[in-house]
Backbone and ligand atoms as CSV (ligand in chain L), in Angstrom:
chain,resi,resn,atom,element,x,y,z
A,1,UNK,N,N,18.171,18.247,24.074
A,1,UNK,CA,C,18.068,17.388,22.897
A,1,UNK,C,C,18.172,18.222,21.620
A,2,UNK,N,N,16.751,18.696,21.280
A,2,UNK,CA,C,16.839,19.619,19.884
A,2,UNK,C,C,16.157,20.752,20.128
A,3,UNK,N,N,16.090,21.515,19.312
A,3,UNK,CA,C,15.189,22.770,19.090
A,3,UNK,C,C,13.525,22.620,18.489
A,4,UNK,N,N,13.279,21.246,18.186
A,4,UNK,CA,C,12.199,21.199,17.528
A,4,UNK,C,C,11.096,20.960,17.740
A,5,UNK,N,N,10.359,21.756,17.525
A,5,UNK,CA,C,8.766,21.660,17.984
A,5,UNK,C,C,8.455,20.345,18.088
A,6,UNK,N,N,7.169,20.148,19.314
A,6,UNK,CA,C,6.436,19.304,18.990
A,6,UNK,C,C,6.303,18.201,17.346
A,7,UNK,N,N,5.472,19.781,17.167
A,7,UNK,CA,C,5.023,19.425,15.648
A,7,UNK,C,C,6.318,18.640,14.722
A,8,UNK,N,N,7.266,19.626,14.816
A,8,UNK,CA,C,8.257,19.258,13.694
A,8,UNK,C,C,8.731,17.283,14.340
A,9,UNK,N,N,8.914,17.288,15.424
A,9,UNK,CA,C,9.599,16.132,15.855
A,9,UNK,C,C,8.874,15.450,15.564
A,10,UNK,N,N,7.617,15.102,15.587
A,10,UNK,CA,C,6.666,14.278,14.706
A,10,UNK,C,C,7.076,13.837,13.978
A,11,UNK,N,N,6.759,14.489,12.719
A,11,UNK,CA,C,7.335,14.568,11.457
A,11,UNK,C,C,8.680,14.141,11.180
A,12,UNK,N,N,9.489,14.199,12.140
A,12,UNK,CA,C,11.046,14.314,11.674
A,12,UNK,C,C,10.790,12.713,11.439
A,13,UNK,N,N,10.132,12.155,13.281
A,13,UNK,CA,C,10.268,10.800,13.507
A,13,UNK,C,C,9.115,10.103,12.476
A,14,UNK,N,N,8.667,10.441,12.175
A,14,UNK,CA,C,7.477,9.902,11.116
A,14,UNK,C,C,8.638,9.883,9.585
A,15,UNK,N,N,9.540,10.577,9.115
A,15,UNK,CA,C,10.295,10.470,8.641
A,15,UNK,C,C,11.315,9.174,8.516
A,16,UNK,N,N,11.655,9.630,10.121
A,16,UNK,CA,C,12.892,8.293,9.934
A,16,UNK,C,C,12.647,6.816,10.181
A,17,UNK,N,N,10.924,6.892,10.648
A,17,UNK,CA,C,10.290,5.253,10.472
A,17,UNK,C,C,9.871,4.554,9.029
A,18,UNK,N,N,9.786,6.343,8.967
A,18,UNK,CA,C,9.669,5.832,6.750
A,18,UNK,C,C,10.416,5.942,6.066
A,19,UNK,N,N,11.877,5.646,6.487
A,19,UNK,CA,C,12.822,5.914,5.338
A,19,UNK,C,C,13.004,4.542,5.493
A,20,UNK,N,N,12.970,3.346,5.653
A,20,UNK,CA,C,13.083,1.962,5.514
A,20,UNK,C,C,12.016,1.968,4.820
A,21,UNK,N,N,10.544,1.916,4.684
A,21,UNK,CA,C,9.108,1.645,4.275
A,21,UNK,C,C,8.596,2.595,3.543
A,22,UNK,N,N,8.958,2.990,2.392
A,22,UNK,CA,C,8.931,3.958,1.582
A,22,UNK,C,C,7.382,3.973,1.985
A,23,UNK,N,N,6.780,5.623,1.697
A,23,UNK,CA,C,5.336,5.431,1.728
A,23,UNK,C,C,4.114,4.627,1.223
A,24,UNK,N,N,4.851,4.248,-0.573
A,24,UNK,CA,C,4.248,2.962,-0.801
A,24,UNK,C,C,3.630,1.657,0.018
A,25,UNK,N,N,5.354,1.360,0.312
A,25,UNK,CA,C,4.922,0.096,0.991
A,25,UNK,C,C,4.392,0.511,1.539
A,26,UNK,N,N,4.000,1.326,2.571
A,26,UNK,CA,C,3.160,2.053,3.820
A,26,UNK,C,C,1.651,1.304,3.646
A,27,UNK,N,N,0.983,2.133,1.751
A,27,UNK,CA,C,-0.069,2.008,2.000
A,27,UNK,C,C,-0.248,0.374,1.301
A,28,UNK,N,N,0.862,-0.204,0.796
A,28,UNK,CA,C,0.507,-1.700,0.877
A,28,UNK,C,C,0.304,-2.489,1.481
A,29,UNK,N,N,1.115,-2.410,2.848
A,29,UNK,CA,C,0.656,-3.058,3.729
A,29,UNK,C,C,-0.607,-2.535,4.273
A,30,UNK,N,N,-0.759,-1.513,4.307
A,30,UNK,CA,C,-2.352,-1.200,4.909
A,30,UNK,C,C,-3.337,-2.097,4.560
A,31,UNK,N,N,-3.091,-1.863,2.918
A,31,UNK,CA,C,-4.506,-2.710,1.863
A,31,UNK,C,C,-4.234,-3.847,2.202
A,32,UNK,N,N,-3.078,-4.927,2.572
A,32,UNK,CA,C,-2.889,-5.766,2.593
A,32,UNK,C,C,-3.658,-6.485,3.735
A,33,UNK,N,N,-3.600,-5.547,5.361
A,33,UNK,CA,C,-3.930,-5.751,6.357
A,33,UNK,C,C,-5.654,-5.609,5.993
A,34,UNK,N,N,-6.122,-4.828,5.301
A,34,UNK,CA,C,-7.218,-4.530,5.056
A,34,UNK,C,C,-8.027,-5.986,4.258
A,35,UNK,N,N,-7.170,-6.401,3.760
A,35,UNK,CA,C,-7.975,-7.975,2.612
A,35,UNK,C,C,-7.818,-7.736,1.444
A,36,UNK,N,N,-7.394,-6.405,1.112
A,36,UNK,CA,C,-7.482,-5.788,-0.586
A,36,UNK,C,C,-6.250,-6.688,-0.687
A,37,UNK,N,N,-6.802,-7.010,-2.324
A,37,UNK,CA,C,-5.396,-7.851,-3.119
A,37,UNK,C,C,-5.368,-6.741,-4.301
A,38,UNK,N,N,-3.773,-6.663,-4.518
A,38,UNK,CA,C,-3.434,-5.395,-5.408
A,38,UNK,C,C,-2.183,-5.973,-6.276
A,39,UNK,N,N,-1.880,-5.393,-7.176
A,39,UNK,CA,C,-1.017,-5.502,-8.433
A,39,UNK,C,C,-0.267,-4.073,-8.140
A,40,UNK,N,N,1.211,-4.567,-8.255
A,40,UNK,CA,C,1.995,-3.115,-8.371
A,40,UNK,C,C,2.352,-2.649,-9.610
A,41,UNK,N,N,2.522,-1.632,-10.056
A,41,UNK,CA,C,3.278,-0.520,-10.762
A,41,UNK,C,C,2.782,-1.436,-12.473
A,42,UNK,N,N,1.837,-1.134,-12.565
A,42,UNK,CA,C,1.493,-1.983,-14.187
A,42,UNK,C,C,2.374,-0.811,-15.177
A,43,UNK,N,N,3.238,-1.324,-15.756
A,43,UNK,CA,C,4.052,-0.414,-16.907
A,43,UNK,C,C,3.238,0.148,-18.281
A,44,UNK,N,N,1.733,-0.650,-18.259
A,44,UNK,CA,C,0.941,-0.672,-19.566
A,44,UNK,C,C,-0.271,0.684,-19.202
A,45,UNK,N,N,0.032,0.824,-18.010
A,45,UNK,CA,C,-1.309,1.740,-17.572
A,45,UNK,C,C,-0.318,3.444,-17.441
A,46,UNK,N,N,-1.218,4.405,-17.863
A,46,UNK,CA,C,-0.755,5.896,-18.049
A,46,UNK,C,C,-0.174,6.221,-16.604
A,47,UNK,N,N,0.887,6.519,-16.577
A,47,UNK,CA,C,1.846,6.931,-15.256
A,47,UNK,C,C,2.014,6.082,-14.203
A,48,UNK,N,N,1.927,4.882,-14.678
A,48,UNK,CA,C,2.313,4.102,-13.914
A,48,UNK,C,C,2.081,3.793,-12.242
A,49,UNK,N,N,0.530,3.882,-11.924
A,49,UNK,CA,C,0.677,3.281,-10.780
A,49,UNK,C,C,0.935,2.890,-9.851
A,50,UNK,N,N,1.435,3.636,-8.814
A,50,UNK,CA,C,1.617,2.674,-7.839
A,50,UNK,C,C,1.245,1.129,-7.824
A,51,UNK,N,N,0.180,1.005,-7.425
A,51,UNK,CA,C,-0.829,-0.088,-6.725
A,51,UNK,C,C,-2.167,0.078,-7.935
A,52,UNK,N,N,-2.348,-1.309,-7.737
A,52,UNK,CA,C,-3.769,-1.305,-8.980
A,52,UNK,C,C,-4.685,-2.710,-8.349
A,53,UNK,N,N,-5.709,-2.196,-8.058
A,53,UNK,CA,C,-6.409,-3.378,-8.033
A,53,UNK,C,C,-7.823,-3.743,-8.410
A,54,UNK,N,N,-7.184,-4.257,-9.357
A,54,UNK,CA,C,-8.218,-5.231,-10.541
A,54,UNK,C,C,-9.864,-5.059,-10.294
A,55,UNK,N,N,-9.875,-5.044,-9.012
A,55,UNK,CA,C,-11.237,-5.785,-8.645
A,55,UNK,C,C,-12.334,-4.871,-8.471
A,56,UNK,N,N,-11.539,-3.875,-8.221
A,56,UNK,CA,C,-12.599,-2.613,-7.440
A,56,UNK,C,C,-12.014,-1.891,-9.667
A,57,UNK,N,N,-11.298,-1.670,-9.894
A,57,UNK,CA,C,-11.450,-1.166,-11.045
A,57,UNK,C,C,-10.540,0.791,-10.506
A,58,UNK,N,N,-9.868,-0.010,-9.506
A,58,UNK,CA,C,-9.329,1.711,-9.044
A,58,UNK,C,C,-7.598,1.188,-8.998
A,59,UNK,N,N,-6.835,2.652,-9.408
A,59,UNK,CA,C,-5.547,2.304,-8.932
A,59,UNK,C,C,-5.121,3.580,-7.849
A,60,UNK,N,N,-3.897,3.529,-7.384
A,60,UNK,CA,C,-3.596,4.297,-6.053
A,60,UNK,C,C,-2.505,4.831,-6.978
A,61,UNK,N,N,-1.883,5.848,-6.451
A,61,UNK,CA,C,-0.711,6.616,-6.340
A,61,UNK,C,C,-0.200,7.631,-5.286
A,62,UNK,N,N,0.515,6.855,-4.778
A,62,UNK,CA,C,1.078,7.465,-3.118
A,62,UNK,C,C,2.310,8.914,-3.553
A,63,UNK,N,N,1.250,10.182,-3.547
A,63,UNK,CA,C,2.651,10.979,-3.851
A,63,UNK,C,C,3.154,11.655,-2.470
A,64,UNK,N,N,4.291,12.013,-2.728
A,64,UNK,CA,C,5.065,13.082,-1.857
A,64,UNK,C,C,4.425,14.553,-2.287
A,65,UNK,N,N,4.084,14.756,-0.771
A,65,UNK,CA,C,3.556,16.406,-0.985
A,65,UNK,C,C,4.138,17.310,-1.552
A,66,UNK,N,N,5.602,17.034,-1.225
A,66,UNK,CA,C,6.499,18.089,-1.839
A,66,UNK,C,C,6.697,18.234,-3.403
A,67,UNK,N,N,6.630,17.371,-4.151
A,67,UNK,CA,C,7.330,16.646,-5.446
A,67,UNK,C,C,5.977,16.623,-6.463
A,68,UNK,N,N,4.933,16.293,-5.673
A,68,UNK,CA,C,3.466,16.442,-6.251
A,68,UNK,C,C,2.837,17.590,-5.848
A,69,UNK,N,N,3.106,18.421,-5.329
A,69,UNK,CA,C,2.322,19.671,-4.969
A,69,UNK,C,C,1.117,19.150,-4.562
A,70,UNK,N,N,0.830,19.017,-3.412
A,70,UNK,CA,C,-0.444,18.923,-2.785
A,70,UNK,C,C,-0.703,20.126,-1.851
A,71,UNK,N,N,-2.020,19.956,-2.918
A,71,UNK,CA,C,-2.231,21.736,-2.251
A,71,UNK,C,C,-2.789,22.110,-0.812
A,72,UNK,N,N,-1.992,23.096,-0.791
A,72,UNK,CA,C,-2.778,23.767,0.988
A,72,UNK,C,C,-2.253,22.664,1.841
A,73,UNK,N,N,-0.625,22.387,1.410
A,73,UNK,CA,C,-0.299,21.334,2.383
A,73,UNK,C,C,1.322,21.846,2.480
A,74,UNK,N,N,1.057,21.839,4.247
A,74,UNK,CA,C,2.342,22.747,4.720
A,74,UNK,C,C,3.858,21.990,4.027
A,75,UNK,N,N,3.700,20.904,3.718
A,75,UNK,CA,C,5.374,20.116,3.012
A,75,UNK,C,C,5.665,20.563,1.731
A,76,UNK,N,N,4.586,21.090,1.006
A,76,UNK,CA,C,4.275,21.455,-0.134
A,76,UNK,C,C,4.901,23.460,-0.734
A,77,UNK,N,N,6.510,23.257,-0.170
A,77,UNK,CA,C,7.366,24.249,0.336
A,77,UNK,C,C,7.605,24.442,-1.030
A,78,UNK,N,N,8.313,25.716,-1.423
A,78,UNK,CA,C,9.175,26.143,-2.549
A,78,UNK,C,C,10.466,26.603,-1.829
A,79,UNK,N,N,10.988,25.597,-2.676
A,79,UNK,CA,C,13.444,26.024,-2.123
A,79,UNK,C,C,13.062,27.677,-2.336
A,80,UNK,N,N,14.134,27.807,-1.619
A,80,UNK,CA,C,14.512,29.400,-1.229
A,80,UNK,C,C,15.345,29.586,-2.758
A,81,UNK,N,N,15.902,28.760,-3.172
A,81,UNK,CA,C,16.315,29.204,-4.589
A,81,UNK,C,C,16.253,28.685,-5.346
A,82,UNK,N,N,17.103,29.080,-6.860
A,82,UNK,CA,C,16.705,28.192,-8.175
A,82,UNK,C,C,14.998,28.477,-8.228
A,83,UNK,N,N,14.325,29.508,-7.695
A,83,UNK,CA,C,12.648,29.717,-7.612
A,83,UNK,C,C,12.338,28.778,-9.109
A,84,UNK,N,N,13.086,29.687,-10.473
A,84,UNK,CA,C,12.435,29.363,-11.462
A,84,UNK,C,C,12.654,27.887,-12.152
A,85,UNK,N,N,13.960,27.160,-11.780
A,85,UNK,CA,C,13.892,25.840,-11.863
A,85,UNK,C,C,12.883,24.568,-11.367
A,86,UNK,N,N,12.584,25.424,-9.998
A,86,UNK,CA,C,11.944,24.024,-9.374
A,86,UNK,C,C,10.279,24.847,-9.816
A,87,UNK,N,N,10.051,26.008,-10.195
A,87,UNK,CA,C,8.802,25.865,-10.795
A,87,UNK,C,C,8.471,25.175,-11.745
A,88,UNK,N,N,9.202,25.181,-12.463
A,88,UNK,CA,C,8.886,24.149,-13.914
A,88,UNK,C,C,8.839,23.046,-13.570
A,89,UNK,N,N,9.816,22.461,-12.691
A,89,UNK,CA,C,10.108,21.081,-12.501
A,89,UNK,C,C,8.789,20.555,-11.833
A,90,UNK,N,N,7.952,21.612,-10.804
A,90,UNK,CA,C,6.788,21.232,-9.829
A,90,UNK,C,C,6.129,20.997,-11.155
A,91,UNK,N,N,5.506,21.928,-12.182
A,91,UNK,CA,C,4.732,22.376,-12.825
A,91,UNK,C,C,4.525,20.851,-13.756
A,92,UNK,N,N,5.793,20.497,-14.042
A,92,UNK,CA,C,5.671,19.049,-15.113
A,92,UNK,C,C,5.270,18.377,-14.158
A,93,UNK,N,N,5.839,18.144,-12.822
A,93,UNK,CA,C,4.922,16.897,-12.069
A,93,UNK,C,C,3.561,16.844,-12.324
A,94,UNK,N,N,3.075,17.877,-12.043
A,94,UNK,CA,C,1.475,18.716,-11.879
A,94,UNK,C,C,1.138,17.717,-13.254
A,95,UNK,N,N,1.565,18.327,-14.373
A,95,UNK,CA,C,0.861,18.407,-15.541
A,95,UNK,C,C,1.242,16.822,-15.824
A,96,UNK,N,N,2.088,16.236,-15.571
A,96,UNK,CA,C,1.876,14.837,-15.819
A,96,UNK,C,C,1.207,13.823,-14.978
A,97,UNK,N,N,1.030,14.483,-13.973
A,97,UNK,CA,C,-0.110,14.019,-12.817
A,97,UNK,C,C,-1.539,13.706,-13.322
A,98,UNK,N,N,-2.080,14.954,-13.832
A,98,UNK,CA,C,-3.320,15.595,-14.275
A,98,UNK,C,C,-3.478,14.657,-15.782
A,99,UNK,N,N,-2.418,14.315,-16.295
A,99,UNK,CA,C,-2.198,13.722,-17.585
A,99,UNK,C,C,-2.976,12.377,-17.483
A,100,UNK,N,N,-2.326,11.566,-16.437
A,100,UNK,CA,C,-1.994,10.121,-16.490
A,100,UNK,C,C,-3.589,10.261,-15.477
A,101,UNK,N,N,-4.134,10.556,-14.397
A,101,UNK,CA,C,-5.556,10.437,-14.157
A,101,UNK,C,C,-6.373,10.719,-15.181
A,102,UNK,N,N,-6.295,11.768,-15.870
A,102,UNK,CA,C,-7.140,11.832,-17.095
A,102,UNK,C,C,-7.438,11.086,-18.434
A,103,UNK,N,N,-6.139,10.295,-18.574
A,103,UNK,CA,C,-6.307,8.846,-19.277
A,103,UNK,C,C,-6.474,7.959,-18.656
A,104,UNK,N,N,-6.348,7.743,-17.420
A,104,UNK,CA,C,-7.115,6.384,-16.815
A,104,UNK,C,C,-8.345,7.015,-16.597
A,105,UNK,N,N,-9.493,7.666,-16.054
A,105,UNK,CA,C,-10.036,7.642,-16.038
A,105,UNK,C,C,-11.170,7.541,-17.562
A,106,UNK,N,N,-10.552,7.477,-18.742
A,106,UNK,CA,C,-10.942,7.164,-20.106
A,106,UNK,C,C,-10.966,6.025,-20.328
A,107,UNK,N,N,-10.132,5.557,-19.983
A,107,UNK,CA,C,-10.423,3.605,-19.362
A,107,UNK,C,C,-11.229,3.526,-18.481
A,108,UNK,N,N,-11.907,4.172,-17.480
A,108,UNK,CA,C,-12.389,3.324,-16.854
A,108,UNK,C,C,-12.168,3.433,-15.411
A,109,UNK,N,N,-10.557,3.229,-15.206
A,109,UNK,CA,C,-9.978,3.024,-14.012
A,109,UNK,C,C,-10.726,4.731,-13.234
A,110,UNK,N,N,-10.942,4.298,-11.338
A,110,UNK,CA,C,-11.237,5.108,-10.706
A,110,UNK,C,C,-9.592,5.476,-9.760
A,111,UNK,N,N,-9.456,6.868,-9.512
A,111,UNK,CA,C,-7.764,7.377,-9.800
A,111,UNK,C,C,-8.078,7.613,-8.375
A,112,UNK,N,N,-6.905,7.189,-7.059
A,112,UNK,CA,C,-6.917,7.375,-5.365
A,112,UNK,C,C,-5.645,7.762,-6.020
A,113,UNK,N,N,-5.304,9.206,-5.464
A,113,UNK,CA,C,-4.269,9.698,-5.023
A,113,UNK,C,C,-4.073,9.948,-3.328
A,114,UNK,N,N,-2.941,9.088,-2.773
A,114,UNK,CA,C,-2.769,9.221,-1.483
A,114,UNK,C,C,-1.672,9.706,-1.390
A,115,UNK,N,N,-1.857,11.224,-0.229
A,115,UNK,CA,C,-0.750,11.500,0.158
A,115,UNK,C,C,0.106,11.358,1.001
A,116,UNK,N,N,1.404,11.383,0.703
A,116,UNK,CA,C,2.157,10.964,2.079
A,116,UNK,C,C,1.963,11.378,3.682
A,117,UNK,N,N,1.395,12.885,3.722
A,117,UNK,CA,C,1.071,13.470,4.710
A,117,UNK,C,C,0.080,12.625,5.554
A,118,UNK,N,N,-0.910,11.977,4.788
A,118,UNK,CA,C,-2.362,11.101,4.903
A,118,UNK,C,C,-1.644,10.365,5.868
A,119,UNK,N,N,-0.369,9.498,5.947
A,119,UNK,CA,C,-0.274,8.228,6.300
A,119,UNK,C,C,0.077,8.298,7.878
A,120,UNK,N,N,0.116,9.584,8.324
A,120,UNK,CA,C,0.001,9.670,9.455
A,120,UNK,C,C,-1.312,9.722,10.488
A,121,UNK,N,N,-2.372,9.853,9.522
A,121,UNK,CA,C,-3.711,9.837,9.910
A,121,UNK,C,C,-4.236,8.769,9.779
A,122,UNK,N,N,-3.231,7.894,10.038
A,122,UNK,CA,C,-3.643,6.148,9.105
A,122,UNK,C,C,-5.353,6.055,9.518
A,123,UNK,N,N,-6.147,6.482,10.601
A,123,UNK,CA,C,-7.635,6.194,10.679
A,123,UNK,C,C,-8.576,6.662,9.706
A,124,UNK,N,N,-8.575,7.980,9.580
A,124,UNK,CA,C,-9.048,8.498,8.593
A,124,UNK,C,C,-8.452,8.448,7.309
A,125,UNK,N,N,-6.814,7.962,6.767
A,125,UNK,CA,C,-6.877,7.623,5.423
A,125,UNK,C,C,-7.330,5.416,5.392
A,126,UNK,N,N,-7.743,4.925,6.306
A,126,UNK,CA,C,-8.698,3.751,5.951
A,126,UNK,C,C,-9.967,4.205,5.676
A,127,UNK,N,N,-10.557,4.858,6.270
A,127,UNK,CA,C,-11.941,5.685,6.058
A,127,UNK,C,C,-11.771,5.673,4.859
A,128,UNK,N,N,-11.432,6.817,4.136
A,128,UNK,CA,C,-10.773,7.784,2.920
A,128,UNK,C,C,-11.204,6.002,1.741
A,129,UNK,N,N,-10.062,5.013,2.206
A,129,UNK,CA,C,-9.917,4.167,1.279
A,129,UNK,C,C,-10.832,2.882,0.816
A,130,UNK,N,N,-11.233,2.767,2.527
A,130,UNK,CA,C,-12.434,2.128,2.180
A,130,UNK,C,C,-13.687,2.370,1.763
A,131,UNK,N,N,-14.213,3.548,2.052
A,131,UNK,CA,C,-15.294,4.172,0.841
A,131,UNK,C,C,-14.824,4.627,-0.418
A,132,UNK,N,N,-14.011,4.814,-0.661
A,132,UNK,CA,C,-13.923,5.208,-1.851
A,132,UNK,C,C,-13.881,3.441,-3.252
A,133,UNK,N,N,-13.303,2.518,-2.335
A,133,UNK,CA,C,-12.826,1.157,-3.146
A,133,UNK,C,C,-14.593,0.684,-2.996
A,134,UNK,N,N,-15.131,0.828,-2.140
A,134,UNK,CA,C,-16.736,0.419,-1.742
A,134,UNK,C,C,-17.352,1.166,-2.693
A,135,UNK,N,N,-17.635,2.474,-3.559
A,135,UNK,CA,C,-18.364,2.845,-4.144
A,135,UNK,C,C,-17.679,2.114,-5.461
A,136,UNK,N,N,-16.621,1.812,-5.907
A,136,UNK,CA,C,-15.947,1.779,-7.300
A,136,UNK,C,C,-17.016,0.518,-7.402
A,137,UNK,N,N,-16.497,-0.389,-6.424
A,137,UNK,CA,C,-16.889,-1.790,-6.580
A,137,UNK,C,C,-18.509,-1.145,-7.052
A,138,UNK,N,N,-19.438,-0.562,-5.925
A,138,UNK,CA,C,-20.977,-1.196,-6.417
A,138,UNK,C,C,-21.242,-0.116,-7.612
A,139,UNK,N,N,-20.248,0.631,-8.583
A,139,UNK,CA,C,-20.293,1.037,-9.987
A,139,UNK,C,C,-20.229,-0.233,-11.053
A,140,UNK,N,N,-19.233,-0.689,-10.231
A,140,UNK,CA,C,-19.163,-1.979,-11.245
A,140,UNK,C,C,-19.848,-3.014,-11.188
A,141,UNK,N,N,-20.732,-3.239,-10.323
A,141,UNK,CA,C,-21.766,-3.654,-10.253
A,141,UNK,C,C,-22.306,-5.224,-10.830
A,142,UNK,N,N,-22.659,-4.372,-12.136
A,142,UNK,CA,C,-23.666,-5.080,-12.619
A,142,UNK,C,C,-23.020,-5.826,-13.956
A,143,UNK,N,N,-21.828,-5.483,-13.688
A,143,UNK,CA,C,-20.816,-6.336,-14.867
A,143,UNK,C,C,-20.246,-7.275,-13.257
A,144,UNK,N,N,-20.106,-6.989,-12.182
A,144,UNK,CA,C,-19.968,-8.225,-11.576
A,144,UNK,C,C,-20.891,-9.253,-11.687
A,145,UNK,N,N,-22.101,-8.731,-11.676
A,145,UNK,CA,C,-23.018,-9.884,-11.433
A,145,UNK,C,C,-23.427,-10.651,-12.463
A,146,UNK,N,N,-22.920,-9.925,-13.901
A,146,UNK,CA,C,-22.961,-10.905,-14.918
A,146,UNK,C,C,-21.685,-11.840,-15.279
A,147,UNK,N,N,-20.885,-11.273,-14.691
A,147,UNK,CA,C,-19.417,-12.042,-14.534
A,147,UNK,C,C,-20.047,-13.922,-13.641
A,148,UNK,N,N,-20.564,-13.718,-12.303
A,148,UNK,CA,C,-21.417,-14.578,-11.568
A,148,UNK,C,C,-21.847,-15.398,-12.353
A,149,UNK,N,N,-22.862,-14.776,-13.238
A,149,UNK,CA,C,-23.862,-15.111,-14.029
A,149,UNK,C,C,-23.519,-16.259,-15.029
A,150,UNK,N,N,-22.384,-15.819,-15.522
A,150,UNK,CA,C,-21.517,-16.596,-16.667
A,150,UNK,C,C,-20.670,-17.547,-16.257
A,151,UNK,N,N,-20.234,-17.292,-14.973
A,151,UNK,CA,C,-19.522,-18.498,-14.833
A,151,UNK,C,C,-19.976,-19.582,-13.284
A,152,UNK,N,N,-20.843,-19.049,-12.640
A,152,UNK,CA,C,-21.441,-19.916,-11.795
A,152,UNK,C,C,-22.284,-21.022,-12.170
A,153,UNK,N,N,-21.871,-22.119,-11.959
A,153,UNK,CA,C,-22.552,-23.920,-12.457
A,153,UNK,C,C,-24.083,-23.463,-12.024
A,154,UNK,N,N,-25.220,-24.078,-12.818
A,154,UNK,CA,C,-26.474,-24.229,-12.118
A,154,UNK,C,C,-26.466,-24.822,-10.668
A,155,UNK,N,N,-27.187,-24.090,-10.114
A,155,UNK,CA,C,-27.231,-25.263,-8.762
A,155,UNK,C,C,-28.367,-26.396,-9.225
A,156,UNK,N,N,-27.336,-27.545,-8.423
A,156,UNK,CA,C,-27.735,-28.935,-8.700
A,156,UNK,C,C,-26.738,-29.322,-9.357
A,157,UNK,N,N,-26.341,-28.687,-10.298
A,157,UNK,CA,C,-25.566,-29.570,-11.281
A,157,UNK,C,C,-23.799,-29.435,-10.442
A,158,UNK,N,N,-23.289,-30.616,-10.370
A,158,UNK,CA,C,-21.947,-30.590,-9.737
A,158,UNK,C,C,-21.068,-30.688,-10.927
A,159,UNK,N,N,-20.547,-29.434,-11.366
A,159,UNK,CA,C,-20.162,-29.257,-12.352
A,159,UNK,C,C,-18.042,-29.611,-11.692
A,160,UNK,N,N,-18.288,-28.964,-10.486
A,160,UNK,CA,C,-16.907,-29.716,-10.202
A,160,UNK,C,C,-16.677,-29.206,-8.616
A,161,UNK,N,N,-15.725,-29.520,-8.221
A,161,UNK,CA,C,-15.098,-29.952,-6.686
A,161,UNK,C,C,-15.171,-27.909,-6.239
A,162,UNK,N,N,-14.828,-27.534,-7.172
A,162,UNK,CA,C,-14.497,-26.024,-6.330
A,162,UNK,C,C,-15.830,-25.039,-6.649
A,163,UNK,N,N,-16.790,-25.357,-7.221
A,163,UNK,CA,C,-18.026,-24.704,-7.550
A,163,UNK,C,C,-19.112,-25.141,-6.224
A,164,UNK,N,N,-18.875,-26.463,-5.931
A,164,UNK,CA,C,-19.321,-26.877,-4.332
A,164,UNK,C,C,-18.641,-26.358,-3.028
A,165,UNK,N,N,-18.181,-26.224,-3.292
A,165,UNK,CA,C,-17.095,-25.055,-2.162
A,165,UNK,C,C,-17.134,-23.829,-1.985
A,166,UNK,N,N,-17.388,-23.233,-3.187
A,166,UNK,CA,C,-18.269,-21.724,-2.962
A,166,UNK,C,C,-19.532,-21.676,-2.805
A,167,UNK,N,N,-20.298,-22.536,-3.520
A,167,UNK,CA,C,-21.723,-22.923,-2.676
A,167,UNK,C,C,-21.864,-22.974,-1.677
A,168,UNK,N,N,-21.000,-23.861,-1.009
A,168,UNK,CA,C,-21.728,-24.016,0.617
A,168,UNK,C,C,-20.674,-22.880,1.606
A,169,UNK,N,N,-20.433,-22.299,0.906
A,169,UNK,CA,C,-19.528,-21.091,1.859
A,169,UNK,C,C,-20.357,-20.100,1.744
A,170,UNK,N,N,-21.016,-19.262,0.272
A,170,UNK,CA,C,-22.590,-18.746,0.081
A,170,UNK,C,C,-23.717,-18.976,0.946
A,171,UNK,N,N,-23.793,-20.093,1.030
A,171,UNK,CA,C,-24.827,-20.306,2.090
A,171,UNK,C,C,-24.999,-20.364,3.239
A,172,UNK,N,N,-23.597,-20.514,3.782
A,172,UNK,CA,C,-23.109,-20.898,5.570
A,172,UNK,C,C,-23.162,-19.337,6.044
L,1,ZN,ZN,ZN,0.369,16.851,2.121
């Protein structure tokens, strides 16, 4: 057949199942399978996002190891040439990386960088995603519960058809 390791054939084939399903979609459908509801690529938010979702107050960005330098990560190669071109070129990824988390996190927003490498560990990157969206949420807390607060009808009062419907789903 080929010359290629174990290891590499992995990878190759982990490759050519993701060249239809860009890694994105990868981890959209994950969240999707997961219950998370998400917003893609908001143009108004610093570097644009992958995935954003509202609720937890976190957005995602699915990079390529190679292109994002993720460190201490074997994809995370330098070309045999042009050395000093593709340093700079890594170097602006880097620095506009570091840019765009550092202004969302001035908003507010909590910054998941997922790497492509991750998506082969799909068990441990759900782990990874679901604690991390679980702590954002109980930060935000206590502006949820005044969110509740403000817009939940008194009980008793049938303020309308869909406020009785989350009531008795609360309670069941
Ligand atoms: Zn990696």
């Amino acid at each position: 057949m080929d010359n290629l390791t174990p290891e590499q054939r992995r990878y190759t084939m982990f490759q050519v199942k993701s060249s239809n399903t860009k890694p994105e979609m990868f981890v959209r459908s994950l969240l999707h399978r997961l219950g998370y509801r998400f917003r893609l690529h908001r143009d108004d938010l610093p570097g644009k996002p992958d995935i954003v979702l509202p609720k937890y107050k976190s957005v995602i960005f699915v990079h390529g190891c190679f292109w994002h330098r993720h460190e201490n990560c074997k994809h995370a190669t330098m070309p045999k040439s042009n050395v000093e071109y593709w340093e700079k070129k890594f170097a602006r990824n880097v620095a506009r990386d570091k840019w765009a988390k550092a202004e969302l996190e001035l908003q507010g927003w909590r910054v998941v960088v997922v790497w492509e490498c991750e998506l082969r560990e799909v068990e441990s990157l759900v782990d990874r995603l679901e604690r991390t969206l679980r702590d954002a949420v109980s930060m935000s807390e206590p502006f949820a519960y005044r969110k509740v607060a403000e817009t939940m009808a008194p009980y008793g009062s049938k303020k309308s058809k869909n406020d009785d419907d989350s009531e008795s789903k609360t309670l069941s």
